[in-house]
mmCIF file of the N, C-alpha and C atoms, coordinates in Angstrom:
data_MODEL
# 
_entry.id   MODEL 
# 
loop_
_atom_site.group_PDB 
_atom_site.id 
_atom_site.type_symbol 
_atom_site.label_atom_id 
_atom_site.label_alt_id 
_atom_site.label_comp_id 
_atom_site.label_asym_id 
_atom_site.label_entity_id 
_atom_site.label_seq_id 
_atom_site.pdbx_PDB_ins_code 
_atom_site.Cartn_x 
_atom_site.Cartn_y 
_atom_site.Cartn_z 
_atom_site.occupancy 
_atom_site.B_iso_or_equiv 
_atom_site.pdbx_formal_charge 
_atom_site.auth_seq_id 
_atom_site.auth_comp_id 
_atom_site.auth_asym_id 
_atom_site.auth_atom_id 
_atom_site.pdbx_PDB_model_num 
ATOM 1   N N  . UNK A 1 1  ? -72.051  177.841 57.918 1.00 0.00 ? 1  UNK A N  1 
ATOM 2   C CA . UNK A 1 1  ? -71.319  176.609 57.701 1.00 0.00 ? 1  UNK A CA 1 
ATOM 3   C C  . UNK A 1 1  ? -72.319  175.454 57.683 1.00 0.00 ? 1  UNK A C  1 
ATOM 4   N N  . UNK A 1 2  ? -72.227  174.418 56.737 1.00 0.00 ? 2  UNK A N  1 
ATOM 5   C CA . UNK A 1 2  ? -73.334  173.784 56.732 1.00 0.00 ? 2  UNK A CA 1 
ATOM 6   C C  . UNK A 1 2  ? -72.258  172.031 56.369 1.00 0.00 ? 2  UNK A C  1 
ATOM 7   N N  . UNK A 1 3  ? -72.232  171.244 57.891 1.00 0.00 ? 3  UNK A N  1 
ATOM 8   C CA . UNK A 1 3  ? -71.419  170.007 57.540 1.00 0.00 ? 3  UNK A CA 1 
ATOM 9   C C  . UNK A 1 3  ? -72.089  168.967 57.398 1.00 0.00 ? 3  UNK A C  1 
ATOM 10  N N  . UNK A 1 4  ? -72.272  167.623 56.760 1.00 0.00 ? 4  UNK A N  1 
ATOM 11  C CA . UNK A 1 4  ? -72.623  166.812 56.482 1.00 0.00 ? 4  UNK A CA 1 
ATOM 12  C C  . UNK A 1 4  ? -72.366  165.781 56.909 1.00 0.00 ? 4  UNK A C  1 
ATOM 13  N N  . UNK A 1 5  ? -72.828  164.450 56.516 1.00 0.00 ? 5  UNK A N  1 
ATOM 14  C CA . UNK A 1 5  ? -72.295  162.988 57.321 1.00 0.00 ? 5  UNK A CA 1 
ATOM 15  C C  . UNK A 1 5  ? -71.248  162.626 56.545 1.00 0.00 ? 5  UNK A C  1 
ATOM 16  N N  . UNK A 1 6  ? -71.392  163.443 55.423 1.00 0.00 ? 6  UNK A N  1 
ATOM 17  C CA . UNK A 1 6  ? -69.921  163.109 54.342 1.00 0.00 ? 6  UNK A CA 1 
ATOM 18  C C  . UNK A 1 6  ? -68.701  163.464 54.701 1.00 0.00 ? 6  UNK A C  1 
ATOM 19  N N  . UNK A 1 7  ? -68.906  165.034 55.473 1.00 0.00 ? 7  UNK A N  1 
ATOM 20  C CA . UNK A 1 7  ? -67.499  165.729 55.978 1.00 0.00 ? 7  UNK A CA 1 
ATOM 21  C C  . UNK A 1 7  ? -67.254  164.950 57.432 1.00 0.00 ? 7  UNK A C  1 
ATOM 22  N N  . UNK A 1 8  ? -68.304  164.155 58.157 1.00 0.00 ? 8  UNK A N  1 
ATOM 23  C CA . UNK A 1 8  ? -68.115  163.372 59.079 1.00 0.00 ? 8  UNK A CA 1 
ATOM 24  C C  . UNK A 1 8  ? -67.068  162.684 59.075 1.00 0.00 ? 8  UNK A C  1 
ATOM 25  N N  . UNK A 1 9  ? -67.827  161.710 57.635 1.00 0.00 ? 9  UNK A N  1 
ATOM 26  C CA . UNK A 1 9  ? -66.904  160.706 57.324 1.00 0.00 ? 9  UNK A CA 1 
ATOM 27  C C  . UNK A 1 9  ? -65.658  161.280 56.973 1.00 0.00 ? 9  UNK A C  1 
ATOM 28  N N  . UNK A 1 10 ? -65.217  162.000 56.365 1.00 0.00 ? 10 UNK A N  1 
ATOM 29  C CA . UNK A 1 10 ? -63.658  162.453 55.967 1.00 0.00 ? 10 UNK A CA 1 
ATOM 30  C C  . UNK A 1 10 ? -62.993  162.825 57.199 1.00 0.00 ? 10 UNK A C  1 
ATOM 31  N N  . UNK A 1 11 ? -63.858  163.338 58.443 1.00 0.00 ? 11 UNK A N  1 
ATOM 32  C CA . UNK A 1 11 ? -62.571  163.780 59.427 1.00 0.00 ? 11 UNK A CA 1 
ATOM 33  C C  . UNK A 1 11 ? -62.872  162.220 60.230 1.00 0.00 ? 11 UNK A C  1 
ATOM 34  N N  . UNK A 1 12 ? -63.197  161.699 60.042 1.00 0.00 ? 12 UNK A N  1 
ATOM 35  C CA . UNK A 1 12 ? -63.115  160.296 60.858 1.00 0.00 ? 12 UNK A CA 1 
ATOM 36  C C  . UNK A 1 12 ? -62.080  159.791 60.216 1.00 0.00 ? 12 UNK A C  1 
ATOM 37  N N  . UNK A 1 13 ? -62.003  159.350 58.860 1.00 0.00 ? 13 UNK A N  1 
ATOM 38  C CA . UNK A 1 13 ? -60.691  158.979 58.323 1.00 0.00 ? 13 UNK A CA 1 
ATOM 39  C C  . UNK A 1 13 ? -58.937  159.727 58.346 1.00 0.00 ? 13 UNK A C  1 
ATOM 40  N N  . UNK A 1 14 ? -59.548  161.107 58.530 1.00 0.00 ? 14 UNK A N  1 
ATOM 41  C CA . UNK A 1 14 ? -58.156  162.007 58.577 1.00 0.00 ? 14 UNK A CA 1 
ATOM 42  C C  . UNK A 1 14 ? -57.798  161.556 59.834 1.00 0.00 ? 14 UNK A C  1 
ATOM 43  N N  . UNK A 1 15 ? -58.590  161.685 61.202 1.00 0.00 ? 15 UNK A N  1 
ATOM 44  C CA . UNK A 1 15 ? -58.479  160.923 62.387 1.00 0.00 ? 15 UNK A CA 1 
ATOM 45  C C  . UNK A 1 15 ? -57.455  159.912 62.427 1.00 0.00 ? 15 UNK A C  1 
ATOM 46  N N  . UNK A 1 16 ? -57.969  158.854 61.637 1.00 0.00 ? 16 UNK A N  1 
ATOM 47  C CA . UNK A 1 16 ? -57.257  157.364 61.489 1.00 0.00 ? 16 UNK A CA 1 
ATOM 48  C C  . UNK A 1 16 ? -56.246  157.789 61.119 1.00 0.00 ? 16 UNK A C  1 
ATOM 49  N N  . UNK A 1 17 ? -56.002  158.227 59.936 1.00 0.00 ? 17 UNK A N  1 
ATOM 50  C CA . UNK A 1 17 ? -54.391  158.829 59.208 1.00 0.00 ? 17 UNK A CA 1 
ATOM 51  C C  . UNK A 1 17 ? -53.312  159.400 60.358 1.00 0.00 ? 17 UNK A C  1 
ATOM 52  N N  . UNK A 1 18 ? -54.036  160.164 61.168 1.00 0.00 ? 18 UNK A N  1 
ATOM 53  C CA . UNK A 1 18 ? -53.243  160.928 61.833 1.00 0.00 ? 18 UNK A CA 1 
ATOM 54  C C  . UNK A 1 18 ? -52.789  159.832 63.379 1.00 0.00 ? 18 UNK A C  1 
ATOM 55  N N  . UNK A 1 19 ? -54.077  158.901 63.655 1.00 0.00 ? 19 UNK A N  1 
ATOM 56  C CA . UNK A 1 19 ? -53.435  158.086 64.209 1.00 0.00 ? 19 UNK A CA 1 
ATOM 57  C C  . UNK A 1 19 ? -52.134  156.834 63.992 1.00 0.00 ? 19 UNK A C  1 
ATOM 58  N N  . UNK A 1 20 ? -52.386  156.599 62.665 1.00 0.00 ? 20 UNK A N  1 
ATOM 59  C CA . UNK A 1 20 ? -51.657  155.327 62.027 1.00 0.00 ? 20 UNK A CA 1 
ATOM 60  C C  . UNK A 1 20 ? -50.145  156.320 61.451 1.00 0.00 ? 20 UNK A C  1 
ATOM 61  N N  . UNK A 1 21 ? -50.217  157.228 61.829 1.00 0.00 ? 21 UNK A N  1 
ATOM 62  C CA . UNK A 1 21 ? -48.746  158.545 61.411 1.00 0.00 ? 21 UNK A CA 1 
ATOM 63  C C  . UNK A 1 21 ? -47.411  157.941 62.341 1.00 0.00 ? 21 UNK A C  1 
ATOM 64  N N  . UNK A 1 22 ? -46.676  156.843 61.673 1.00 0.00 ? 22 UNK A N  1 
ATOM 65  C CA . UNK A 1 22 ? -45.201  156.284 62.571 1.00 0.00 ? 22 UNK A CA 1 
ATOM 66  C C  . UNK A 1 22 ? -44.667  157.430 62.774 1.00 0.00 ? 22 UNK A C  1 
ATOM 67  N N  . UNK A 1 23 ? -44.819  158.611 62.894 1.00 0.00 ? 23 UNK A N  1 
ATOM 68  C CA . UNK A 1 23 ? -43.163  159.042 63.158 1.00 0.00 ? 23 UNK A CA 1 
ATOM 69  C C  . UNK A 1 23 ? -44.094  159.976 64.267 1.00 0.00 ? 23 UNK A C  1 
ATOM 70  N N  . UNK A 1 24 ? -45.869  159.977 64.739 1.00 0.00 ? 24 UNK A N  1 
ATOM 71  C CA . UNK A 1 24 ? -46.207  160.532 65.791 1.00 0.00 ? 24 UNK A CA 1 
ATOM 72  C C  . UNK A 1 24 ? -45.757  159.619 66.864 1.00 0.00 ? 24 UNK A C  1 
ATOM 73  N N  . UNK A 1 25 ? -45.093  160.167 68.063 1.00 0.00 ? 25 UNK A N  1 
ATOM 74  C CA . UNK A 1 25 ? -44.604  159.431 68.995 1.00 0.00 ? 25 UNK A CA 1 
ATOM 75  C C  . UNK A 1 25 ? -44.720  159.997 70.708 1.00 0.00 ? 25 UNK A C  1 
ATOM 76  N N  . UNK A 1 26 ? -44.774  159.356 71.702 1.00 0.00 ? 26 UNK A N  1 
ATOM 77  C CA . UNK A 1 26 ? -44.574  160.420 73.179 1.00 0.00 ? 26 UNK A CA 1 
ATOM 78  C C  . UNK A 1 26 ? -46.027  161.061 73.332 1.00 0.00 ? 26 UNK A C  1 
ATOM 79  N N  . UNK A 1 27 ? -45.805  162.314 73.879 1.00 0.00 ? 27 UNK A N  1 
ATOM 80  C CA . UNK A 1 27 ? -46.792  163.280 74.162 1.00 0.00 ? 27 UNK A CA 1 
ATOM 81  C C  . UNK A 1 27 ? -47.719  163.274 72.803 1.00 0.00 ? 27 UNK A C  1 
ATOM 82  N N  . UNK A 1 28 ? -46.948  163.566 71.292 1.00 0.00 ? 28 UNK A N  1 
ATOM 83  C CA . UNK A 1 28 ? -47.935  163.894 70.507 1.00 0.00 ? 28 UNK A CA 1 
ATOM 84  C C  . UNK A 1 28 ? -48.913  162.684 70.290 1.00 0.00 ? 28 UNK A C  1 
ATOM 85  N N  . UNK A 1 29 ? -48.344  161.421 70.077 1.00 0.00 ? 29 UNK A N  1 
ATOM 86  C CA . UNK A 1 29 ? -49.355  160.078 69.780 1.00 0.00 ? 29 UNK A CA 1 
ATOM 87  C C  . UNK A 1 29 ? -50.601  160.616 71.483 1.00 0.00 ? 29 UNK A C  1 
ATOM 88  N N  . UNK A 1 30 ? -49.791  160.673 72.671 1.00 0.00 ? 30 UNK A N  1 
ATOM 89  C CA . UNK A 1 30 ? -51.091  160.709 73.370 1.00 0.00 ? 30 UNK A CA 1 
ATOM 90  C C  . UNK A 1 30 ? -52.104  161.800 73.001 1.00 0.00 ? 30 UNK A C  1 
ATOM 91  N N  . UNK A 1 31 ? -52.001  163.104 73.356 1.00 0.00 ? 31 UNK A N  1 
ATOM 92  C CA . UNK A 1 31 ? -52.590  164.348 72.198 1.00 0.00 ? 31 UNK A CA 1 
ATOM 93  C C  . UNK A 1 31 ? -53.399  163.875 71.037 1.00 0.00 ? 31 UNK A C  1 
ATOM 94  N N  . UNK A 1 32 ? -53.068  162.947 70.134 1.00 0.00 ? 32 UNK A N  1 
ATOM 95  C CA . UNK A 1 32 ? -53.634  162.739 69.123 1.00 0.00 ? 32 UNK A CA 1 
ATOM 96  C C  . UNK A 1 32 ? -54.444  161.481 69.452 1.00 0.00 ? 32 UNK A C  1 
ATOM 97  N N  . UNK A 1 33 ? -54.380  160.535 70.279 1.00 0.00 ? 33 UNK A N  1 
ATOM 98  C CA . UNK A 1 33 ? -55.056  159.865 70.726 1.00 0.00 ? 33 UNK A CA 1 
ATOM 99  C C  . UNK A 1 33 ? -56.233  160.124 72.137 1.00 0.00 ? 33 UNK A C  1 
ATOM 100 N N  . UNK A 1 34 ? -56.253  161.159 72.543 1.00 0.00 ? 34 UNK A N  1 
ATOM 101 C CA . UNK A 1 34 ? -57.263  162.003 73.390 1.00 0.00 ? 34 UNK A CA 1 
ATOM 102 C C  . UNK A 1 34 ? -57.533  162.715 72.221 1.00 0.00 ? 34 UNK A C  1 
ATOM 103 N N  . UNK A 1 35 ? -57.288  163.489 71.482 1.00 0.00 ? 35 UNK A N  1 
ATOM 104 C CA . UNK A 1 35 ? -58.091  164.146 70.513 1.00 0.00 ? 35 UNK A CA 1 
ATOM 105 C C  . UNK A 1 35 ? -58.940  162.986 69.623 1.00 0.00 ? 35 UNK A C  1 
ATOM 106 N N  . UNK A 1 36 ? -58.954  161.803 69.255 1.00 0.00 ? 36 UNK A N  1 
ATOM 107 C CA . UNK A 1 36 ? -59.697  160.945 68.520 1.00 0.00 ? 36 UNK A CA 1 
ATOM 108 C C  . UNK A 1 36 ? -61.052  160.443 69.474 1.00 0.00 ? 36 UNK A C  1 
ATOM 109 N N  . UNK A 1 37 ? -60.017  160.209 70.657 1.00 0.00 ? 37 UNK A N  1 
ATOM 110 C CA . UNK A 1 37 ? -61.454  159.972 71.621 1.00 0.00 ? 37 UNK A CA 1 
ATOM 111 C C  . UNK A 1 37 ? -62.691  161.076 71.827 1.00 0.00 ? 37 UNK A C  1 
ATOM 112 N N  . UNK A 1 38 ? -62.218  162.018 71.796 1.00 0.00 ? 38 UNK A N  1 
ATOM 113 C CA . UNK A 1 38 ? -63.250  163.416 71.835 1.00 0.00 ? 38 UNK A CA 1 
ATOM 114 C C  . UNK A 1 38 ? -63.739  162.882 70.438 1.00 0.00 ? 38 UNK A C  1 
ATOM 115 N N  . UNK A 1 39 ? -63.272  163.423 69.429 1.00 0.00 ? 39 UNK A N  1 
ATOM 116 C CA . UNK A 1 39 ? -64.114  163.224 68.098 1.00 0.00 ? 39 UNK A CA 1 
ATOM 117 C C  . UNK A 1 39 ? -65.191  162.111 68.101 1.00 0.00 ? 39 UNK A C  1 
ATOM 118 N N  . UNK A 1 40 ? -64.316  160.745 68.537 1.00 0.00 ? 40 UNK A N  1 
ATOM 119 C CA . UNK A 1 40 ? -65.236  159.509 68.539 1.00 0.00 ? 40 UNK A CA 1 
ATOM 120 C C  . UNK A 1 40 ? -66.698  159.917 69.181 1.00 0.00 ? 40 UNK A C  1 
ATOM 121 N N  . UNK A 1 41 ? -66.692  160.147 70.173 1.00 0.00 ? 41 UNK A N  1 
ATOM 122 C CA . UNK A 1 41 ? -67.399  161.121 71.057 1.00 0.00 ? 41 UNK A CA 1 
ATOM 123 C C  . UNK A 1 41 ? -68.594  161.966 70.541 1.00 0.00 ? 41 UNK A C  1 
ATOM 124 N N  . UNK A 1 42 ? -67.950  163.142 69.808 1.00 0.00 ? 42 UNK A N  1 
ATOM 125 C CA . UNK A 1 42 ? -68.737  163.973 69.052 1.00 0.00 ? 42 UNK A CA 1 
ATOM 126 C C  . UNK A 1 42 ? -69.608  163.483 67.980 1.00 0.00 ? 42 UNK A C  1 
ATOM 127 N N  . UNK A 1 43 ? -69.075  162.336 67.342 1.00 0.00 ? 43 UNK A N  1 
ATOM 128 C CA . UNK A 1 43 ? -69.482  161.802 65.982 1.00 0.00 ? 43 UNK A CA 1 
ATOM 129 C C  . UNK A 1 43 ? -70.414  160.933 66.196 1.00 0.00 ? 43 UNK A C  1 
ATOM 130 N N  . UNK A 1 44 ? -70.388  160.133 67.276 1.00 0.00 ? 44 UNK A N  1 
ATOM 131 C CA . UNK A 1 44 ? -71.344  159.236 67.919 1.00 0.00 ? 44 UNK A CA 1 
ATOM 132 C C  . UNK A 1 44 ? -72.648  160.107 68.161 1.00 0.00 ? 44 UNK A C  1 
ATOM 133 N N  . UNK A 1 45 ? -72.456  161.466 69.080 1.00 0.00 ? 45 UNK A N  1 
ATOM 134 C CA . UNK A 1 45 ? -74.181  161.955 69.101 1.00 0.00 ? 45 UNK A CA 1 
ATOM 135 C C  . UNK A 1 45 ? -74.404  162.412 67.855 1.00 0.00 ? 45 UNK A C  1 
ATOM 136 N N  . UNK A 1 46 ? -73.811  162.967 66.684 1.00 0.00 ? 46 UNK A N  1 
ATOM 137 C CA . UNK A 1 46 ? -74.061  163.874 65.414 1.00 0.00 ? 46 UNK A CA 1 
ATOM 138 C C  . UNK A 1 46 ? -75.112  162.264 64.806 1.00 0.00 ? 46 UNK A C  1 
ATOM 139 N N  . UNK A 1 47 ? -74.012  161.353 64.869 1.00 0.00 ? 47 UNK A N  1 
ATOM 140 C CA . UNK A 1 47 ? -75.026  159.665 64.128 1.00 0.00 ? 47 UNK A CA 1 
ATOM 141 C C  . UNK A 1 47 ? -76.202  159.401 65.234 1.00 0.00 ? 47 UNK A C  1 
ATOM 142 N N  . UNK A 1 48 ? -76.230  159.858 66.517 1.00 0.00 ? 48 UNK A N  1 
ATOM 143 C CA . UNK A 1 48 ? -77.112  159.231 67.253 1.00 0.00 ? 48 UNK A CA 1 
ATOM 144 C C  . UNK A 1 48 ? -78.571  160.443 66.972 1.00 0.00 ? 48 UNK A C  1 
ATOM 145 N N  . UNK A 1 49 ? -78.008  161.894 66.731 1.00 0.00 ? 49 UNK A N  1 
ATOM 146 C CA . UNK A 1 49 ? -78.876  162.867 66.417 1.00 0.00 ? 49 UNK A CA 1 
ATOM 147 C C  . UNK A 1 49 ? -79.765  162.627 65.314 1.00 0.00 ? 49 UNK A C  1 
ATOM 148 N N  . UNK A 1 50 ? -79.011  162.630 64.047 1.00 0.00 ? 50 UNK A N  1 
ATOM 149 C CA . UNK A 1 50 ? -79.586  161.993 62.281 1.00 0.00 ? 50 UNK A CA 1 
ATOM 150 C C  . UNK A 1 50 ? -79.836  160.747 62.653 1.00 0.00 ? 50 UNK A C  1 
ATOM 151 N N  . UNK A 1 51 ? -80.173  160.019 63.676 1.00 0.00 ? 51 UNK A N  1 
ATOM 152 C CA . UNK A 1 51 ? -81.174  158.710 63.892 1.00 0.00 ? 51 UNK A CA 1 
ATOM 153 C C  . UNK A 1 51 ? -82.233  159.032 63.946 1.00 0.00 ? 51 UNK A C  1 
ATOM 154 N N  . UNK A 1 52 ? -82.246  159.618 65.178 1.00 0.00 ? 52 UNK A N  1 
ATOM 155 C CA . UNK A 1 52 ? -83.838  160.276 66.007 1.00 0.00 ? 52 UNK A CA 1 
ATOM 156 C C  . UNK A 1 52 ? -84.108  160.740 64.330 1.00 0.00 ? 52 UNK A C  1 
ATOM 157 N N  . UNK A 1 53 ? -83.386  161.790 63.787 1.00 0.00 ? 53 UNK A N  1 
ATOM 158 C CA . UNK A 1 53 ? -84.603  162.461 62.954 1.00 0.00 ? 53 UNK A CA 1 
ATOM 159 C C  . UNK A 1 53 ? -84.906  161.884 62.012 1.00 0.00 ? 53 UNK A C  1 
ATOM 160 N N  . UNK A 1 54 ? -84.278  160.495 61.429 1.00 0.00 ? 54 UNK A N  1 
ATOM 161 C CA . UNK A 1 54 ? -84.664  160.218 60.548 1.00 0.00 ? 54 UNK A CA 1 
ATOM 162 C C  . UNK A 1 54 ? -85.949  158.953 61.022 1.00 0.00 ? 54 UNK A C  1 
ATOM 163 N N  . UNK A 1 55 ? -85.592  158.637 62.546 1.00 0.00 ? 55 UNK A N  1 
ATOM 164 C CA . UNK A 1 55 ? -86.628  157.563 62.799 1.00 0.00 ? 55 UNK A CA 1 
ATOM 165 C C  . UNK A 1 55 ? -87.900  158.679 62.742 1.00 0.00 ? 55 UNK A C  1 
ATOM 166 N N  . UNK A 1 56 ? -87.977  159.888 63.330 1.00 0.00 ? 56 UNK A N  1 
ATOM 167 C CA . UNK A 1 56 ? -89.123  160.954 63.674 1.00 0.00 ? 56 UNK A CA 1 
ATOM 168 C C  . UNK A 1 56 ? -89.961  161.137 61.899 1.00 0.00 ? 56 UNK A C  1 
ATOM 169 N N  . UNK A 1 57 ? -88.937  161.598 61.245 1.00 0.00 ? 57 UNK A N  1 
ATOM 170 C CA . UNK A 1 57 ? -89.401  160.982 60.100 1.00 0.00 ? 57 UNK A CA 1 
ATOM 171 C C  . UNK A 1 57 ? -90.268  160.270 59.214 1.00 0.00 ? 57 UNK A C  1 
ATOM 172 N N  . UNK A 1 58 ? -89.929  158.992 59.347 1.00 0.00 ? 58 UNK A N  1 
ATOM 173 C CA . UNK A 1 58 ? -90.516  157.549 59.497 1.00 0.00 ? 58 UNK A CA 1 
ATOM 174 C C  . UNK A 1 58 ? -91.795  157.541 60.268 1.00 0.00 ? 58 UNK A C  1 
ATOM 175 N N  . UNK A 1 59 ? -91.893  157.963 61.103 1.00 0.00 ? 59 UNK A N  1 
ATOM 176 C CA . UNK A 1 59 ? -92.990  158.032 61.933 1.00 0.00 ? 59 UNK A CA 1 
ATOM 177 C C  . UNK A 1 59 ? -93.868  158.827 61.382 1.00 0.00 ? 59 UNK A C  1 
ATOM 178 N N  . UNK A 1 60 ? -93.708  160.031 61.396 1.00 0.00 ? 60 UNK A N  1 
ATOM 179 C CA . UNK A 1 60 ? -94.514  161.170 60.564 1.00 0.00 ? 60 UNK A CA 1 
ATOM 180 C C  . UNK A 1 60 ? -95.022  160.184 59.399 1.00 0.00 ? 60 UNK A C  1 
ATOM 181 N N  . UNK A 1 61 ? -94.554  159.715 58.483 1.00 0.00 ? 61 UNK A N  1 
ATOM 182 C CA . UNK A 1 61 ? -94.752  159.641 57.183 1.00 0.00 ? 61 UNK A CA 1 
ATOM 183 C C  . UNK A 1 61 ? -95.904  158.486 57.278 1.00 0.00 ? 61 UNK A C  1 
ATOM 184 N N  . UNK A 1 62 ? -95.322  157.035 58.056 1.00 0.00 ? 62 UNK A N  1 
ATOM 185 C CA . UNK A 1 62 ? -96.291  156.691 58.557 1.00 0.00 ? 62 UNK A CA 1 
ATOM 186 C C  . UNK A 1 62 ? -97.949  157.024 58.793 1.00 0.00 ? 62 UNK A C  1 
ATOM 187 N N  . UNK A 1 63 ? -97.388  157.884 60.017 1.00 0.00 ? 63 UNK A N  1 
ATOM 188 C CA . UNK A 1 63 ? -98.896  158.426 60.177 1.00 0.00 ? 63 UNK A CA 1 
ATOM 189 C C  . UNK A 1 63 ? -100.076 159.162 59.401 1.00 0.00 ? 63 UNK A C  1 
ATOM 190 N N  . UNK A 1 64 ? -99.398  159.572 58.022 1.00 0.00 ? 64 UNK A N  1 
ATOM 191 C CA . UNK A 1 64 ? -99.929  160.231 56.965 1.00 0.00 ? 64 UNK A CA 1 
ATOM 192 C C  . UNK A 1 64 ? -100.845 158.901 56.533 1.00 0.00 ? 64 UNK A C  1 
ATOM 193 N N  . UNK A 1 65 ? -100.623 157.602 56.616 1.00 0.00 ? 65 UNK A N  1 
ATOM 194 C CA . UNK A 1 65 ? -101.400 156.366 56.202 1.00 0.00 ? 65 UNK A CA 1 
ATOM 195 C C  . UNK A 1 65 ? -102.309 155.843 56.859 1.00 0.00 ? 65 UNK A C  1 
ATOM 196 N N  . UNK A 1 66 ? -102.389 156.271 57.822 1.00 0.00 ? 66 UNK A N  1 
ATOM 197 C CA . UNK A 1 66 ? -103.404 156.146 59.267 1.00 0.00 ? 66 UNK A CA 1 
ATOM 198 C C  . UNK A 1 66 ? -104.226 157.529 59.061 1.00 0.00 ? 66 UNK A C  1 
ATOM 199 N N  . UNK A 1 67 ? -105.566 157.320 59.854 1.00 0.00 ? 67 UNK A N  1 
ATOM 200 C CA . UNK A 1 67 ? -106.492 158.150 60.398 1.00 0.00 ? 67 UNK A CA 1 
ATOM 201 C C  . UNK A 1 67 ? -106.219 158.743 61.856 1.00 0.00 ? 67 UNK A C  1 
ATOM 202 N N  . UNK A 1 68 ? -105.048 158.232 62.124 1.00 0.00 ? 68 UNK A N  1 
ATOM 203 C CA . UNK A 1 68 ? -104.295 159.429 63.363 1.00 0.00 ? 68 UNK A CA 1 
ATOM 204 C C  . UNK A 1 68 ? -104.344 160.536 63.033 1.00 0.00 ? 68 UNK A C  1 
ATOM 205 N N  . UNK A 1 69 ? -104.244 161.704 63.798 1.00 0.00 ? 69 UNK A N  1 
ATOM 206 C CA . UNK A 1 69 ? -103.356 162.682 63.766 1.00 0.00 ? 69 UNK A CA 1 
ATOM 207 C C  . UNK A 1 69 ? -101.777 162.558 64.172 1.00 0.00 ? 69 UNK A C  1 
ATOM 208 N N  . UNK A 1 70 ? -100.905 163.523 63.194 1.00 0.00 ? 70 UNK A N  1 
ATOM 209 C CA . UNK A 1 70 ? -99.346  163.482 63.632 1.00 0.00 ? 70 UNK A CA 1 
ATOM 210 C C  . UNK A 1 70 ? -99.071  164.513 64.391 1.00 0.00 ? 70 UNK A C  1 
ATOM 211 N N  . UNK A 1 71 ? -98.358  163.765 65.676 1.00 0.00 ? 71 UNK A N  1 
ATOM 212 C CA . UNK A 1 71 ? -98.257  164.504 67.010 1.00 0.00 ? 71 UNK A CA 1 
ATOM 213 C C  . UNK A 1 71 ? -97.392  165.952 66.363 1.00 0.00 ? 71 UNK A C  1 
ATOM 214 N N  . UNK A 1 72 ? -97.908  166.906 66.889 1.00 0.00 ? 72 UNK A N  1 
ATOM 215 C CA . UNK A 1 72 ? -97.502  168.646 66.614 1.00 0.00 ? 72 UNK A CA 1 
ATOM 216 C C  . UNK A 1 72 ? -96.213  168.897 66.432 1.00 0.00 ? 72 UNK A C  1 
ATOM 217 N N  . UNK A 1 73 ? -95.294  167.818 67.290 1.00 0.00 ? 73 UNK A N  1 
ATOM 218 C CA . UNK A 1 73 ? -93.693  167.941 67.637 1.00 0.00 ? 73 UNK A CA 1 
ATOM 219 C C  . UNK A 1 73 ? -93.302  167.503 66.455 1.00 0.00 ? 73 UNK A C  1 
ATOM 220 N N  . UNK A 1 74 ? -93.764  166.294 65.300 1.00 0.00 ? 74 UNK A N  1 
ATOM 221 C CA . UNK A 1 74 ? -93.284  166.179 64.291 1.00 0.00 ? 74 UNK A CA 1 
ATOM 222 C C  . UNK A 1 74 ? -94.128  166.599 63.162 1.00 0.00 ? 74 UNK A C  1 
ATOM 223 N N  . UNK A 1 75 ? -94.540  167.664 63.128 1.00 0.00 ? 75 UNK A N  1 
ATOM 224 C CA . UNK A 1 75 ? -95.336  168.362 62.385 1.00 0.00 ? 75 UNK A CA 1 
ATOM 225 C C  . UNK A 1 75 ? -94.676  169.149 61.593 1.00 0.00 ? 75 UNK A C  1 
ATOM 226 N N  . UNK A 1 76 ? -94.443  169.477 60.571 1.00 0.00 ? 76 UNK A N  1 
ATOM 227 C CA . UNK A 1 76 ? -92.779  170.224 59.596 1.00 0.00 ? 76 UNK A CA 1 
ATOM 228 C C  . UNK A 1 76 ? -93.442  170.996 59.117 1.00 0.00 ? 76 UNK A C  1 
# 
């Protein structure tokens, strides 16, 4: 299985849909509103994860312009 920031984005919006749903009401609106908070949750480290690597990245590429060496950990 291979998901993307694209399929991110689509269950973040199905999320919303399913929150903004008038006729969810009671138990299910709470259910569906603890289930958004988890997601919120999940989706936050997946964007906080594709930071790091894209700042690690950046860095690497960087260092290709310098007479450094690039530290081993971002070595690809």
């Amino acid at each position: 299985m291979k998901n993307t920031l694209g399929d991110l984005n689509n269950h973040l919006f199905a999320q919303l849909e399913r929150l903004g749903d008038e006729e969810i009401t009671g138990d299910k609106l709470k259910e569906e509103m603890d289930r958004a908070k988890t997601v919120t949750i999940v989706a936050q480290q997946i964007i906080a994860n594709g930071s790091l690597v894209l700042e690690a990245k950046k860095v690497a590429e960087n260092s290709l312009y310098t007479d450094k060496p690039v530290p081993k950990m971002l070595e690809g």
